[in-house]
C-alpha positions in Angstrom: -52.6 40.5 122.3 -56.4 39.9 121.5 -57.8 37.3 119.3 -58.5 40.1 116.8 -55.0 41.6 116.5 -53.6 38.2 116.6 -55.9 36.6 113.4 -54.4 40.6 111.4 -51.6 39.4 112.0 -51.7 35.8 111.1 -53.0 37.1 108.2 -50.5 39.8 107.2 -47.1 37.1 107.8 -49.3 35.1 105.9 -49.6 37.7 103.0 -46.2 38.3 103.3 -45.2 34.8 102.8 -46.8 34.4 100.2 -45.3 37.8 98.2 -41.5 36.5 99.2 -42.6 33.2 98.1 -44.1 34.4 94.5 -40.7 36.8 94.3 -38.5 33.7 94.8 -40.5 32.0 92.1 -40.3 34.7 90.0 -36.8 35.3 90.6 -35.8 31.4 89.7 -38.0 31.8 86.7 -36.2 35.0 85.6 -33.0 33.3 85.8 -34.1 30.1 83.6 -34.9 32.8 81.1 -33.0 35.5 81.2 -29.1 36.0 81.7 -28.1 37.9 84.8 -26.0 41.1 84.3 -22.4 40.0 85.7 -23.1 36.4 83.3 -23.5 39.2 80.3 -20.7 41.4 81.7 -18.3 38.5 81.6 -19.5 36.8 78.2 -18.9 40.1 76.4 -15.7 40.6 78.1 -14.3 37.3 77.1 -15.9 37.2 73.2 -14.1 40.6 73.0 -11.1 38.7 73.9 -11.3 37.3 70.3 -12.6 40.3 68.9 -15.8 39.3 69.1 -18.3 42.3 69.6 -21.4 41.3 70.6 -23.9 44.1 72.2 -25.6 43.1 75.3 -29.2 43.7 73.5 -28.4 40.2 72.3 -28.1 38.5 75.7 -30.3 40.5 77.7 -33.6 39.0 75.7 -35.7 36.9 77.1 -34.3 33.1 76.2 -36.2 32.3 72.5 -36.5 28.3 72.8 -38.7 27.0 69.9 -41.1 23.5 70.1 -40.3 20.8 67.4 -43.1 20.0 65.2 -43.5 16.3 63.8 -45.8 14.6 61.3 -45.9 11.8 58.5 -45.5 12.2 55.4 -48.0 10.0 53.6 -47.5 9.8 49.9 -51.0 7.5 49.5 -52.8 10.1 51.6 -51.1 13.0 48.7 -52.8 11.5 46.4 -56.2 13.1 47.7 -54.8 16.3 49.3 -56.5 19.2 48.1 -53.2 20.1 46.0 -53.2 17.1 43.8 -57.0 17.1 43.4 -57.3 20.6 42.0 -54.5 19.8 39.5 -55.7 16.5 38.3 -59.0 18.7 37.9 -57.0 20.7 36.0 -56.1 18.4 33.9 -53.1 17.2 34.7 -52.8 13.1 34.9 -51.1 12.0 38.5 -48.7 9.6 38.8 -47.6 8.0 41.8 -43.8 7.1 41.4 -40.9 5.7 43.6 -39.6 9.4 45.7 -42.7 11.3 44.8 -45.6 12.3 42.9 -45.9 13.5 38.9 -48.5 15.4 37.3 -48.1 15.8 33.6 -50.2 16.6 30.8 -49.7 18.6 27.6 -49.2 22.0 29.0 -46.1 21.0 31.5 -45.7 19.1 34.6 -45.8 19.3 38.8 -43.5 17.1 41.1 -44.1 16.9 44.6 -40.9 14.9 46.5 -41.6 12.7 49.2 -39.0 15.2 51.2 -40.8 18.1 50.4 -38.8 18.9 47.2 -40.9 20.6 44.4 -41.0 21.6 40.8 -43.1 23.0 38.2 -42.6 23.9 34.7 -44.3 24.8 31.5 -43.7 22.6 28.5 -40.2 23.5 26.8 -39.4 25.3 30.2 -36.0 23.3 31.4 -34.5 26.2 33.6 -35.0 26.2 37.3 -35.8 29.8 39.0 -33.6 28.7 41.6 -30.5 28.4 39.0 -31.6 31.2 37.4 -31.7 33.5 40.4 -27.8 32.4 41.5 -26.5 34.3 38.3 -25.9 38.5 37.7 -28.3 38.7 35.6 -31.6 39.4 38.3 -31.8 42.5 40.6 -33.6 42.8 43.6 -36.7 44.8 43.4 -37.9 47.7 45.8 -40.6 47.5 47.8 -42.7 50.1 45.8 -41.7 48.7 42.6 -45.0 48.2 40.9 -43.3 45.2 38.9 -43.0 43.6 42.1 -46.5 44.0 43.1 -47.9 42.4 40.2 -45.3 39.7 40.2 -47.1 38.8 43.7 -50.4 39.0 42.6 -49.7 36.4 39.6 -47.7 33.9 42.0 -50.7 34.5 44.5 -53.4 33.5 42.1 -51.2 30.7 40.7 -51.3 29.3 44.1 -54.6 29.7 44.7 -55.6 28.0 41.5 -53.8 24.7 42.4 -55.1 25.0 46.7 -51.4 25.5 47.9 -52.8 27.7 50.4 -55.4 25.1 51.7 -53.3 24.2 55.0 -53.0 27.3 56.5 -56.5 26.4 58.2 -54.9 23.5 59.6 -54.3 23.6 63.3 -50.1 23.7 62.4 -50.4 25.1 59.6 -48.2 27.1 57.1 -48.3 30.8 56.1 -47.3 31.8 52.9 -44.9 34.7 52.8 -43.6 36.8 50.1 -39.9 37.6 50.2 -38.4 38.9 47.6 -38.8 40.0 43.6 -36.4 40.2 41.2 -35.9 41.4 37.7 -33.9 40.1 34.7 -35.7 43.2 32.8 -38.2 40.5 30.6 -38.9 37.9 33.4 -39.4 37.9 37.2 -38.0 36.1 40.2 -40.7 35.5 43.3 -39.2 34.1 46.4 -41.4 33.2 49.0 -41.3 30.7 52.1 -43.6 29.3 54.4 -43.6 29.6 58.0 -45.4 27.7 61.2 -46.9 29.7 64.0 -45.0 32.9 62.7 -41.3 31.0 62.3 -40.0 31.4 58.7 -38.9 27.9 57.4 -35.2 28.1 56.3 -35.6 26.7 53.0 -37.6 28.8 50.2 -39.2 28.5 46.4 -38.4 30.4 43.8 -40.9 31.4 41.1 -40.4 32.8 37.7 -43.5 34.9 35.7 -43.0 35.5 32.4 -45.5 37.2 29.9 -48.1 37.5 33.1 -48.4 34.0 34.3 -46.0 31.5 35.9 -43.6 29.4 34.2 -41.7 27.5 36.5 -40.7 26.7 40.3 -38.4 25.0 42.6 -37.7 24.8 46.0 -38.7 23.0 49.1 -42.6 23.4 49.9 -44.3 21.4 52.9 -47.2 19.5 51.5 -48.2 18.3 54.8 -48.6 19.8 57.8 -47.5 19.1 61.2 -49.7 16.7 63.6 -47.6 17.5 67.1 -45.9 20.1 68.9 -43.1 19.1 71.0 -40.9 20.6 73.7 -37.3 20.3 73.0 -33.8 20.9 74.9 -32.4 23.2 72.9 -29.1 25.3 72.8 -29.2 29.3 73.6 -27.5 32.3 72.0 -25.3 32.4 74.7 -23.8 28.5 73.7 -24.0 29.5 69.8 -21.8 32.4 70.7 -19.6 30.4 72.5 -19.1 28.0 69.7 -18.4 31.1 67.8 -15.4 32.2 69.7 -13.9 28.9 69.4 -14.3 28.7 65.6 -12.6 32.5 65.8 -9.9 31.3 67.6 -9.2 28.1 65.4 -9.6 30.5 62.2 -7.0 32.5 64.4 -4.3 29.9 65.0 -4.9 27.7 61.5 -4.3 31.4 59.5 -0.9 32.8 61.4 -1.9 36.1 61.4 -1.1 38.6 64.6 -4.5 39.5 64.8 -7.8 38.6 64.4 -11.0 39.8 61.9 -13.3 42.0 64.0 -16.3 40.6 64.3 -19.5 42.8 65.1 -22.6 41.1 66.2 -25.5 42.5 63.6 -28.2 40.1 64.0 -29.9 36.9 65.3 -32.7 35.2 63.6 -34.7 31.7 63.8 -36.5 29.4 61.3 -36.8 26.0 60.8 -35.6 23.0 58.8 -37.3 19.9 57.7 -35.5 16.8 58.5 -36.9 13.1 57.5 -35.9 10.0 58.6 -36.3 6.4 57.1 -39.8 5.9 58.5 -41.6 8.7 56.8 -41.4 10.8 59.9 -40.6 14.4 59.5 -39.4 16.9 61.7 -39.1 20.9 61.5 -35.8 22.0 63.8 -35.5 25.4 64.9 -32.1 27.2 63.5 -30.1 29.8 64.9 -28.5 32.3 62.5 -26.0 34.7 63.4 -24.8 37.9 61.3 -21.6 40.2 61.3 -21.3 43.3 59.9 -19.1 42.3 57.4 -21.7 40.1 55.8 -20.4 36.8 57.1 -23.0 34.6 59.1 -23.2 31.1 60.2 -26.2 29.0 61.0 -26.9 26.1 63.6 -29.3 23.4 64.5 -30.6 24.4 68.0 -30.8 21.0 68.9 -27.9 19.4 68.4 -26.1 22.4 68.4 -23.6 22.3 65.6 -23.3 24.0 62.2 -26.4 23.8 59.8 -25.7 22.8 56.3 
């Protein structure tokens, strides 16, 4: 063989070699994540087991495993935040007290919690929209209710007033998102949560508008955004299924019955909870929820892996 024929084919194993060696790659990389098809094949078969119907859509997705984000929560440094600074322009006098932050004057007040908790009310206004909202009396608008428009567009400007917007420039920070509207027929119900990088967070406010301004909130709302982004081992929808069959199984045996519920797999969803600890440290966990048909769902911390409450 010449010299010539001999460099081709050098060249040609070497090409070769180097395509089994990127499939191999891509093959291990497939596996971390995605589930083969005779793992899915046997999963389903053994959920069904415990009449657990779960539809291999589910499990053939590529693996969702979401960062941890941390930061500090600084209740000197929310003294200047552009929140409390256009409120006390406002008019409101600020108050730094033991578990949070108060901003009263004659019209009605703002709290701010050192864990995120948050309130606002007009004067004489005692009623929390959360409260409010658990009771019969509120429906759930449409989307092309024009009520429900305008109830956005008030809560919108409301938040604009008083700079709650201001950290969606930072480099973690929050979006705003409008949920839901409802109607007691004189007042209005705006639900809306924040998310990071496109993640809903779990927890939500509630806003009531009455006579074309707001009157009160509550909820959770972040007032300061996350400094770090951090890989975490966390727990699949394959291991939160899992778990599910055993809690069928225990609801099974605990209940005598011959049979168990059908359960049909309707949907998965992530957000993310805030946690604190003692240091001032907070963290936002990624959740798993999962959803039957029958209206029954369950949610867990995809860290730790156990039930969310």
């Amino acid at each position: 063989m010449s010299w010539k024929k001999l460099k081709t084919f050098a060249i040609v194993m070497l090409v070769l070699m180097d395509a089994v060696f990127l499939f191999l790659i891509l093959q291990r990389h497939d596996r971390a994540t995605h589930y083969d098809d005779a793992l899915i094949d046997s999963a389903t078969a053994i959920f069904r087991e415990s009449e657990l119907y779960v539809d291999r859509a589910f499990l053939s997705k590529k693996h969702v495993s979401l960062p941890v984000y941390t930061g500090t929560s600084d209740p000197d440094a929310m003294l200047f935040s552009p929140i409390v600074s256009a409120i006390e322009k406002a008019g409101y006098e600020v108050k730094d007290e033991p578990g949070g932050i108060y901003c009263k004057n004659a019209v009605g007040e703002f709290y701010f919690g050192d864990d995120f908790g948050f309130y606002y009310a007009e004067k004489g206004r005692y009623d929390r929209p959360s409260d409010l909202l658990a009771t019969e009396r509120y429906i759930r608008l449409t989307e092309d209710n024009a009520y429900r428009q305008s109830s956005m567009r008030i809560v919108n400007t409301f938040l604009e007033k008083y700079a709650f917007l201001s950290a969606e420039t930072a480099r973690y920070g929050y979006e705003v998102a409008y949920t839901d509207v409802y109607s007691s027929g004189v007042n209005y119900i705006v639900t809306l949560s924040q998310s990071i990088e496109g993640v809903p967070v779990h927890e939500r406010i509630c806003v009531m508008v009455s006579g074309g301004r707001v009157v009160s909130a509550d909820g959770i709302f972040a007032t300061f955004v996350p400094t770090k982004r951090e890989k975490a081992e966390t727990v699949d929808i394959m291991n939160i299924l899992f778990t599910e069959k055993a809690h069928l199984d225990a609801v099974y045996r605990a209940g005598g019955s011959f049979s168990y519920t059908p359960m049909v797999l309707t949907e998965v969803s992530y957000s993310y909870a805030v946690y604190f600890d003692t240091n001032g440290e907070f963290y936002f966990v990624p959740l798993c929820e999962v959803r039957y048909a029958n209206g029954e769902s369950r949610t867990y911390n995809c860290v730790s892996g156990k039930l969310y409450s």
